[in-house]
LUMMI-691595 format. One line per field, with one value per residue: residue number from 1; residue in one letter; x, y, z of N, C-alpha, C, O in turn. Coordinates in Angstrom, 2 decimals. Example, Ala and Ser with C-alpha at 12.3 -4.5 7.8 and 13.67 -1.06 7.14 Angstrom:
<sites>
resi <- (1;2)
resn <- (A;S)
n_u <- (13.19;12.85)
n_v <- (-5.69;-2.25)
n_w <- (7.80;7.08)
ca_u <- (12.30;13.67)
ca_v <- (-4.50;-1.06)
ca_w <- (7.80;7.14)
c_u <- (13.20;12.90)
c_v <- (-3.30;0.03)
c_w <- (7.80;7.87)
o_u <- (14.24;13.41)
o_v <- (-3.32;1.14)
o_w <- (8.46;8.04)
</sites>
This chain:
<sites>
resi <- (1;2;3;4;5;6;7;8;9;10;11;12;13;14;15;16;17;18;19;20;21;22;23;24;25;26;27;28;29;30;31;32;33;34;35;36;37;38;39;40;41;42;43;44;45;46;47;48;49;50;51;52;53;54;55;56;57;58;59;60;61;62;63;64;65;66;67;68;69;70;71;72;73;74;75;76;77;78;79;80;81;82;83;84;85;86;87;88;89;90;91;92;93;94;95;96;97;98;99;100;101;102;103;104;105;106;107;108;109;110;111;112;113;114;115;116;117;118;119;120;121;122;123;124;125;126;127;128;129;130;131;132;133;134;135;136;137;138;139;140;141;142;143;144;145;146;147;148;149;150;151;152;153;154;155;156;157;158;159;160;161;162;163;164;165;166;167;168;169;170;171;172;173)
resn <- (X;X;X;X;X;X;X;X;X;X;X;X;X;X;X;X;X;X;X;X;X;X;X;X;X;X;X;X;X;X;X;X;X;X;X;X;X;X;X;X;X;X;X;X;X;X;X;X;X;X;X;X;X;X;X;X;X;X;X;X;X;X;X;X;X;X;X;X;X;X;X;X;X;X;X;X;X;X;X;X;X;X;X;X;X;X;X;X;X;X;X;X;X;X;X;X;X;X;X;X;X;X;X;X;X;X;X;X;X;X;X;X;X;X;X;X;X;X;X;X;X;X;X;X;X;X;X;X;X;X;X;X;X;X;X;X;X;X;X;X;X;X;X;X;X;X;X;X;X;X;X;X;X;X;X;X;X;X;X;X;X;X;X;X;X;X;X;X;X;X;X;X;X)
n_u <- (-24.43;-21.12;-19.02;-15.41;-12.27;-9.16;-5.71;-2.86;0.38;3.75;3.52;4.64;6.74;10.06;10.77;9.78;7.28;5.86;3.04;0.30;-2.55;-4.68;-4.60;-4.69;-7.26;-8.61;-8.33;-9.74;-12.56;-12.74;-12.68;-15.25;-15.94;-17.65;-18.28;-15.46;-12.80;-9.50;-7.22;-4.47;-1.21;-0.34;-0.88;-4.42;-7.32;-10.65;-14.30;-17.22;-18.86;-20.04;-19.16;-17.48;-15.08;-13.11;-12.84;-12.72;-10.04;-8.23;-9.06;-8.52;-5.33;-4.35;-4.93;-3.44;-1.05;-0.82;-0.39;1.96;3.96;4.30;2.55;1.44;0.15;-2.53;-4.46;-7.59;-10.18;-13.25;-15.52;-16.14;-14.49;-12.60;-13.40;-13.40;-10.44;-9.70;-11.41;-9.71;-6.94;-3.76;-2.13;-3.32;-1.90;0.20;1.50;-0.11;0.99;3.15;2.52;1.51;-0.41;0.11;-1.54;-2.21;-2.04;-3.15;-3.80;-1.28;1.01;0.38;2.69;4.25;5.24;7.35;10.40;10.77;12.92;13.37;15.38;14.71;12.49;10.80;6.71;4.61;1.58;-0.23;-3.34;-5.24;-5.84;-3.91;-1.52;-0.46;1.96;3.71;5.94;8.34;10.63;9.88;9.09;10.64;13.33;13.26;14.95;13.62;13.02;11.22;10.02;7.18;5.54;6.49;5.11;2.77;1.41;2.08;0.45;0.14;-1.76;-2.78;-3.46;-5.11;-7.45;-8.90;-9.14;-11.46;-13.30;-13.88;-14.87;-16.97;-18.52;-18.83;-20.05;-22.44;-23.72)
n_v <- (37.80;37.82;40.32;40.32;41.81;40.44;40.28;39.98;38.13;39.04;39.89;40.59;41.61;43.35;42.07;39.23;36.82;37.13;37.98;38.92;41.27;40.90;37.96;37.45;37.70;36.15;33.77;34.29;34.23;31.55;30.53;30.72;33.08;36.22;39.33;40.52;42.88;43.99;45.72;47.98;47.00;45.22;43.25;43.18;42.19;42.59;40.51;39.33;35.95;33.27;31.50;30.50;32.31;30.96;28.90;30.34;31.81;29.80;28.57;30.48;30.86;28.20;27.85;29.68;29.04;27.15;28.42;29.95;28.31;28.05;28.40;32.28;33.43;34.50;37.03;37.92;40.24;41.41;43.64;45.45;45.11;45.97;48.64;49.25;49.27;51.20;53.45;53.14;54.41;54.63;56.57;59.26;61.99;60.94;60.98;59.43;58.15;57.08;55.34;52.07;49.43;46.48;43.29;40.30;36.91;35.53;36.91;38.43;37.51;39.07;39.70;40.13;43.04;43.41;42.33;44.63;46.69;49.73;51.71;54.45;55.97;54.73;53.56;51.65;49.58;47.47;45.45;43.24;41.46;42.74;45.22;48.45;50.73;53.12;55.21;57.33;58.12;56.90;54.00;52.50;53.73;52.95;50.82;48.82;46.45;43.92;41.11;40.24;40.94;39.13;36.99;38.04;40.59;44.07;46.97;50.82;53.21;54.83;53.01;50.98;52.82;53.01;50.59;50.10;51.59;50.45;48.37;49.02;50.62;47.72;46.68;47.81;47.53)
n_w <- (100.08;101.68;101.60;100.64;101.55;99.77;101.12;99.50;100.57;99.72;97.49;93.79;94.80;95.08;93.25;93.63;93.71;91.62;89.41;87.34;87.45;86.50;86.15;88.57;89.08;87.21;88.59;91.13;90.00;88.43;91.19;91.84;92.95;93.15;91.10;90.86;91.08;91.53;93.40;92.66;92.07;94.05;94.82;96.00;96.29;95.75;96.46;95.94;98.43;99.59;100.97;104.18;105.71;106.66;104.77;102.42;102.55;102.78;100.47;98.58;98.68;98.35;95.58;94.51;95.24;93.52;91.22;91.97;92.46;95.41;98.51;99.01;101.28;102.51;103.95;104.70;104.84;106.16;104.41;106.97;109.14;107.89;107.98;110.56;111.26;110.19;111.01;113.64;113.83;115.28;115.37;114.43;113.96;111.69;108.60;106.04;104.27;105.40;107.70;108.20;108.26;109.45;108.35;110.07;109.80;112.60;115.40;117.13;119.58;123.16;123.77;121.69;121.07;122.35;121.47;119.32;117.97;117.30;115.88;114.48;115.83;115.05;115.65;117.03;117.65;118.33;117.67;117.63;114.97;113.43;112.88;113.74;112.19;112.85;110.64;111.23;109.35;106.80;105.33;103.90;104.05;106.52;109.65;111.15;113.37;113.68;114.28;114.35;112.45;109.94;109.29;108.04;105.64;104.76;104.11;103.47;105.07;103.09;100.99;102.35;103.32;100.67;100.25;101.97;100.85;98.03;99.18;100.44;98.31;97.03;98.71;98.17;95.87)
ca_u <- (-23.03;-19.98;-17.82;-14.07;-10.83;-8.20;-4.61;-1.54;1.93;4.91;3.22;5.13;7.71;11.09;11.27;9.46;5.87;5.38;1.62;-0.17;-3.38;-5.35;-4.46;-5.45;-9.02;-8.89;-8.06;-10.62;-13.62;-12.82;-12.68;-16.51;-16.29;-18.50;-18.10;-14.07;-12.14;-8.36;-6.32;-3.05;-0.16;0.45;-2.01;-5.39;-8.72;-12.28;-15.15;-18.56;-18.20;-21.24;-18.51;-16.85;-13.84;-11.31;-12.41;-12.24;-8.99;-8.10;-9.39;-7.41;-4.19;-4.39;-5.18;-2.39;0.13;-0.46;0.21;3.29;4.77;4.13;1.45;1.83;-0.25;-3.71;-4.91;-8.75;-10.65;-14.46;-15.95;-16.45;-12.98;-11.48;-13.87;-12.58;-9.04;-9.38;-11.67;-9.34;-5.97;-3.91;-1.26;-3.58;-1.05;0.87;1.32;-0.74;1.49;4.40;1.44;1.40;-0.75;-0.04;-2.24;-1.12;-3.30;-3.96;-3.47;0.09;0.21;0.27;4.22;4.88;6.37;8.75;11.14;10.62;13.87;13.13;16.53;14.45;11.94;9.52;6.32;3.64;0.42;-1.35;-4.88;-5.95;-4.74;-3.21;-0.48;-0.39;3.57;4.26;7.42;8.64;11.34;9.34;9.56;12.13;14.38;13.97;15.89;12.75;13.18;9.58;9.58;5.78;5.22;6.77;3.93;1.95;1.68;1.56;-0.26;-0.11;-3.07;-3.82;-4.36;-6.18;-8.35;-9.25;-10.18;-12.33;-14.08;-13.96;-15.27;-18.55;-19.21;-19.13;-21.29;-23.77;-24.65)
ca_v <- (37.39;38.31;41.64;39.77;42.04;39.13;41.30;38.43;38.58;39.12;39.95;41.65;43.19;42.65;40.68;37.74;36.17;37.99;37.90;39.95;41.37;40.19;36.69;36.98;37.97;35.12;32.82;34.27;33.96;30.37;29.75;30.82;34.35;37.41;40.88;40.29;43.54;44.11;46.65;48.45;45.58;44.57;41.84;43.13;41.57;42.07;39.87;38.24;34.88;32.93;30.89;30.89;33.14;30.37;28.18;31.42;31.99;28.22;28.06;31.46;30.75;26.89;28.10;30.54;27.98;26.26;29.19;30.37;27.65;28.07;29.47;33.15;33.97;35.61;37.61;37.95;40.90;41.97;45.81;45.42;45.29;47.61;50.08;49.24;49.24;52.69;54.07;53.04;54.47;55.14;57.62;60.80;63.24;60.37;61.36;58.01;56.73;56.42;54.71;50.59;48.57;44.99;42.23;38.88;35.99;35.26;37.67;38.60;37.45;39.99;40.22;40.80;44.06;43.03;42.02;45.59;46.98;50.77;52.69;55.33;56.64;54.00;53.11;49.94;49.37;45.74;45.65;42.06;40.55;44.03;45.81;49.70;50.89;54.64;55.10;58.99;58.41;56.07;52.63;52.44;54.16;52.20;49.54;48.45;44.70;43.61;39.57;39.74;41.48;38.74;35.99;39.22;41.82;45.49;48.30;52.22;54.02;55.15;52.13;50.67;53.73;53.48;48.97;49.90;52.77;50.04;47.07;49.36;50.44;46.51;46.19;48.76;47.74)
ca_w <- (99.94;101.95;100.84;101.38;100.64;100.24;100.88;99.07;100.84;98.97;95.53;93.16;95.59;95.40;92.07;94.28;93.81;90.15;89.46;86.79;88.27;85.28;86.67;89.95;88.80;86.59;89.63;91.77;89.36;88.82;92.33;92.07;93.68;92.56;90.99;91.80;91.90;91.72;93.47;92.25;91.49;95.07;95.90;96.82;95.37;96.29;95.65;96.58;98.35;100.72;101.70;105.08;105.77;106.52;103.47;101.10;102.61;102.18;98.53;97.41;98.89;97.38;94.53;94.33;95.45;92.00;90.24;91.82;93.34;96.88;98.99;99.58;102.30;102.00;104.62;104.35;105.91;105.81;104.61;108.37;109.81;107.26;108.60;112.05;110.97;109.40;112.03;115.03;113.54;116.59;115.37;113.84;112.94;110.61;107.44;105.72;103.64;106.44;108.55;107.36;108.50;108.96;108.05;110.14;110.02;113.38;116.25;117.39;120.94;123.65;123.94;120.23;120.25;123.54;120.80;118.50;117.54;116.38;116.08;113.46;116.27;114.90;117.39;116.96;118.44;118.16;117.72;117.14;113.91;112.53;113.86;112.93;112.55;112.40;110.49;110.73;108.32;106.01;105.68;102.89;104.97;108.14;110.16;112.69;113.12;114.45;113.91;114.65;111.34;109.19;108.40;107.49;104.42;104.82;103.37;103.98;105.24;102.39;100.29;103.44;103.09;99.47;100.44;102.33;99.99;97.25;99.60;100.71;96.88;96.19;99.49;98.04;94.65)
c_u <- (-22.14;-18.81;-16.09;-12.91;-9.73;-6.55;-3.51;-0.58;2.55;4.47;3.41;5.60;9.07;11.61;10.16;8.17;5.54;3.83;0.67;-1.90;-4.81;-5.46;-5.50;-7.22;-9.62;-9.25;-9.38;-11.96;-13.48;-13.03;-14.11;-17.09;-16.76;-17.80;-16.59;-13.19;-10.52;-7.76;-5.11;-2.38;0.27;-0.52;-3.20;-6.42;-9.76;-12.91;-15.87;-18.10;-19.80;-20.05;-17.62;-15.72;-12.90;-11.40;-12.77;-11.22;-7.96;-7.96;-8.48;-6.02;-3.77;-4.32;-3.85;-0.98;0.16;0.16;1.53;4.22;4.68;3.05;1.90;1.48;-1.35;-4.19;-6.50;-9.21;-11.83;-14.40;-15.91;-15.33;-12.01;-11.99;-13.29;-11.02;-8.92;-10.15;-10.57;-7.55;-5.52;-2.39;-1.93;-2.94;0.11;0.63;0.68;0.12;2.88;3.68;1.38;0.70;-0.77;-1.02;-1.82;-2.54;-3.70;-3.24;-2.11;-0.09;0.82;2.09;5.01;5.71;7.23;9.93;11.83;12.08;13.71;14.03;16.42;13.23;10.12;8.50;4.83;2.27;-0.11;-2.92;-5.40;-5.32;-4.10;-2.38;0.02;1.33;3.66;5.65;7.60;9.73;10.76;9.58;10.57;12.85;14.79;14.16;15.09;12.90;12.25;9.62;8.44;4.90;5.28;5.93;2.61;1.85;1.05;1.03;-0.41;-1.62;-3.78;-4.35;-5.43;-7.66;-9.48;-9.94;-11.19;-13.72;-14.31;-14.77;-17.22;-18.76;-19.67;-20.48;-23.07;-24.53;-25.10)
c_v <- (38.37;39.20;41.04;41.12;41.05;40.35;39.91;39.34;37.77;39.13;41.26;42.48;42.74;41.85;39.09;37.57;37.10;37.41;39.01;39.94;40.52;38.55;36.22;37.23;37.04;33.55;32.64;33.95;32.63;29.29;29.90;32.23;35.22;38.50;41.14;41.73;43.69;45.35;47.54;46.69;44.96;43.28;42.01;42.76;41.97;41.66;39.69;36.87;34.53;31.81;31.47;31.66;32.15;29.73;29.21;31.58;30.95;27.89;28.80;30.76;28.95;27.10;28.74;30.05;27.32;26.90;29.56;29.74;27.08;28.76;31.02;33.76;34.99;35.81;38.26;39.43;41.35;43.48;45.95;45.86;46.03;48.37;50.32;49.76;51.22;53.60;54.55;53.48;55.29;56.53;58.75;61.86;62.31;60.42;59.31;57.28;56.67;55.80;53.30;49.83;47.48;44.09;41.21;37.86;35.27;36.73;37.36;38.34;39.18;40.88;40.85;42.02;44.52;43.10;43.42;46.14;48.39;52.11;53.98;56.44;55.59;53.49;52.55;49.99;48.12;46.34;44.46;41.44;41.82;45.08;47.30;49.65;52.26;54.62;56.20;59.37;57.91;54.84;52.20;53.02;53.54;50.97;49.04;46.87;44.89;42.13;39.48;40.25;40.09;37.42;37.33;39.86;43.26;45.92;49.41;52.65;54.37;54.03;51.25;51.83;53.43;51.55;49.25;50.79;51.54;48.86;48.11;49.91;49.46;46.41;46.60;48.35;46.52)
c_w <- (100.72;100.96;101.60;100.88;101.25;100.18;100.97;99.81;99.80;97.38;95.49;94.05;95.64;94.44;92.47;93.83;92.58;89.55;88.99;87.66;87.62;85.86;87.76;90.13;88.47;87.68;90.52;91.37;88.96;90.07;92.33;92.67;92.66;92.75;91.40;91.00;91.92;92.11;93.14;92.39;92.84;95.83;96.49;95.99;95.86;95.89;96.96;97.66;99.74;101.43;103.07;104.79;105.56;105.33;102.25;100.94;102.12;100.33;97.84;97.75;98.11;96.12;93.55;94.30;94.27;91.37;90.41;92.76;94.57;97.21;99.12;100.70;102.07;103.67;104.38;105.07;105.11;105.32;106.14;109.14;108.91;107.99;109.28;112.12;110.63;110.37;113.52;114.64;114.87;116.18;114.39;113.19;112.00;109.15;106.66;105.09;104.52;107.65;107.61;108.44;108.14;109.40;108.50;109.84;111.14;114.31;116.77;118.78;121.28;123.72;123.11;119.81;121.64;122.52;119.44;118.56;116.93;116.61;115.36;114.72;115.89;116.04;116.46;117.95;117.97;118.21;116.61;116.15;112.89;113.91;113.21;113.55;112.30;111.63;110.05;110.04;106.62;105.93;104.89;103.55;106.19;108.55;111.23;112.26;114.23;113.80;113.77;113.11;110.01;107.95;107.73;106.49;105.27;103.84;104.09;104.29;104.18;101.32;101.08;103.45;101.70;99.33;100.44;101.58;99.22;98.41;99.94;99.49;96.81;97.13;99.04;96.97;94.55)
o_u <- (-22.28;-18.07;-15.71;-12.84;-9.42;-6.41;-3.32;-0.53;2.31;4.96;3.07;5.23;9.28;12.58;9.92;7.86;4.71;3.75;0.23;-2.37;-5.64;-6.59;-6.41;-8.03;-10.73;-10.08;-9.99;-12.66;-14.61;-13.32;-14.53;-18.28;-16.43;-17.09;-16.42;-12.88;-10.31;-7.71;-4.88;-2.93;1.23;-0.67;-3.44;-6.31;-9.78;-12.88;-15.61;-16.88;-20.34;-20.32;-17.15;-15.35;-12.04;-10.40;-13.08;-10.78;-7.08;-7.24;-7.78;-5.64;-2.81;-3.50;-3.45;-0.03;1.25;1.18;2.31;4.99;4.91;2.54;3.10;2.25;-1.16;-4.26;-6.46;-8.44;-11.80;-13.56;-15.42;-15.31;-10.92;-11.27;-12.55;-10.58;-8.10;-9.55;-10.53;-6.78;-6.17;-1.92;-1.17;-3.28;1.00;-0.36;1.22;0.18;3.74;4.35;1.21;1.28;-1.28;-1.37;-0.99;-3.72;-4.54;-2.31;-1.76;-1.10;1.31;2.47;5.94;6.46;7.64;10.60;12.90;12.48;13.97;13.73;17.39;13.16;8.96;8.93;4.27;2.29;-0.41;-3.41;-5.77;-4.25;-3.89;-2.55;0.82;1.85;3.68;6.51;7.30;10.03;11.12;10.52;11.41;13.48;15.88;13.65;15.68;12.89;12.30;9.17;8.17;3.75;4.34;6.01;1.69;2.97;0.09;1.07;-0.94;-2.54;-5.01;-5.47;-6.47;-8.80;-10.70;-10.88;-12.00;-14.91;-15.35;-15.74;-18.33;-19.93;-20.88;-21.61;-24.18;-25.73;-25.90)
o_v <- (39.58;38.86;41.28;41.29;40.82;41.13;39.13;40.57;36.70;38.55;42.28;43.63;41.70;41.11;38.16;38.67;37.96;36.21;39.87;38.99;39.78;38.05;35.40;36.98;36.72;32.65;31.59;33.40;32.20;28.10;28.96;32.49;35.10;38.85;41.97;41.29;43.14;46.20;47.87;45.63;44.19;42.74;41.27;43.10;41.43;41.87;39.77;36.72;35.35;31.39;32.61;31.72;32.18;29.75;28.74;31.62;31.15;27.35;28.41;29.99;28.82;26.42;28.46;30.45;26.87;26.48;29.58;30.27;25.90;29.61;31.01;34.56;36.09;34.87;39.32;39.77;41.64;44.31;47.04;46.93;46.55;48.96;51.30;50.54;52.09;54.65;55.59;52.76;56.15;57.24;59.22;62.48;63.02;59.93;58.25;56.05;55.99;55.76;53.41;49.64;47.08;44.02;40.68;38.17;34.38;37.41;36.18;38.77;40.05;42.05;41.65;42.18;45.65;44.11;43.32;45.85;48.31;53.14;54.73;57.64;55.71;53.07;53.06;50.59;48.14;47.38;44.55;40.88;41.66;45.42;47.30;49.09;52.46;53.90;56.51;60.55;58.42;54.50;51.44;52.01;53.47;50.02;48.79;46.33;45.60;42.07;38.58;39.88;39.99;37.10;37.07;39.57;43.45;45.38;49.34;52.27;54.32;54.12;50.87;51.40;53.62;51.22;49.01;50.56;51.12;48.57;47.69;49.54;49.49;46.17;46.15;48.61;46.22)
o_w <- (100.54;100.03;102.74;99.66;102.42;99.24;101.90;99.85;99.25;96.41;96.09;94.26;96.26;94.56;91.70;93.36;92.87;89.31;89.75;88.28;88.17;85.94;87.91;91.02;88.90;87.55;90.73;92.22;89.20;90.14;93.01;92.83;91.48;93.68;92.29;89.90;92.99;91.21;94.31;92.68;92.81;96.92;97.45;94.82;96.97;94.68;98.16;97.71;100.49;102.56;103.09;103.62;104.67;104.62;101.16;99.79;101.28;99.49;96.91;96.87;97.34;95.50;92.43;93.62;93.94;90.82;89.46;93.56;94.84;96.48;99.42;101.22;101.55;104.46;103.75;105.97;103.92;105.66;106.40;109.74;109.18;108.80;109.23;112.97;110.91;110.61;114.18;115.27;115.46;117.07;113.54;112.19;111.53;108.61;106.97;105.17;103.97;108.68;106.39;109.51;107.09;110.58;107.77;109.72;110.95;113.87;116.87;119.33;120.56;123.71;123.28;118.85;121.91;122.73;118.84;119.69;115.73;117.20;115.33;114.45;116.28;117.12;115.49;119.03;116.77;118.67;115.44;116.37;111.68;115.08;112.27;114.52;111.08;112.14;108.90;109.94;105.56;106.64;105.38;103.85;106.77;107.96;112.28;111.15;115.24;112.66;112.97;112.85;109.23;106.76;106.96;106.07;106.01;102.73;105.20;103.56;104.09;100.83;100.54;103.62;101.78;98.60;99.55;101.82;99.73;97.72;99.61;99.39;96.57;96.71;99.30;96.89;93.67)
</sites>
């Protein structure tokens, strides 16, 4: 079986998409997924699954749309491509949690950060369907308008760190 971490946009931020975690466990183990996994309160799951990527992705986000209305947007990613993600970090001396990596669901095209807006010193790198953001004031503090971010969810380095620790445990046992 496939090691998935599913990362929800817009849960529990903001007042918006309110979603106890307890739930989303509940959700996922009905959908049929294994050994399922919840992260801190912002939307991350891991589980089992022999099913394809897009119809895991398909099934949660459907699924999720019953519960709260609307779809929110699940962003899928293997133990595999966290690694990658967390291996290939391109700003080194960023303190992790002012480092966010975003999650889009398909690749940003090539032009995507033509449009970047970063009046804080903020600076972007693409790399496939995730888009690392440095932000040397923090991101609560800053005014970067990046459109290419917006079908996406973030996460800091360091909870990206601590996926992928939890996705190769699940892989191991």
């Amino acid at each position: 079986m496939t090691v998935y971490v599913a990362l929800l946009r817009a849960i529990n931020v903001g007042g918006a998409g309110k979603l106890q975690m307890s739930e989303l466990k509940a959700i996922c183990e009905a959908l049929g997924f294994a050994d399922v996994t919840t992260y801190i309160q912002s939307g991350n799951v891991l589980f089992r699954s022999d099913d394809a990527e897009a119809d895991v992705e398909r099934q949660l986000d459907e699924a999720l749309g019953k519960t709260l209305g609307k779809r929110p947007g699940v962003m899928l990613r293997s133990r595999e491509e966290l690694d990658t993600i967390v291996a290939n970090v391109p700003f080194p001396h960023a303190k992790p949690s002012y480092l966010l990596v975003s999650f889009l669901p398909h690749a940003a095209p090539g032009d995507a950060l033509d449009r970047m807006v970063a009046p804080d010193g903020e600076e972007a790198v693409l790399a496939g369907r995730e888009v690392y953001v440095h932000y040397p004031i923090g991101s609560g503090k800053s005014k970067l308008k990046l459109p290419a971010l917006k079908p996406g969810t973030s996460r800091n380095l360091n909870t990206v760190r601590k996926l992928a620790e939890l996705a190769a445990a699940l892989e191991d046992r």
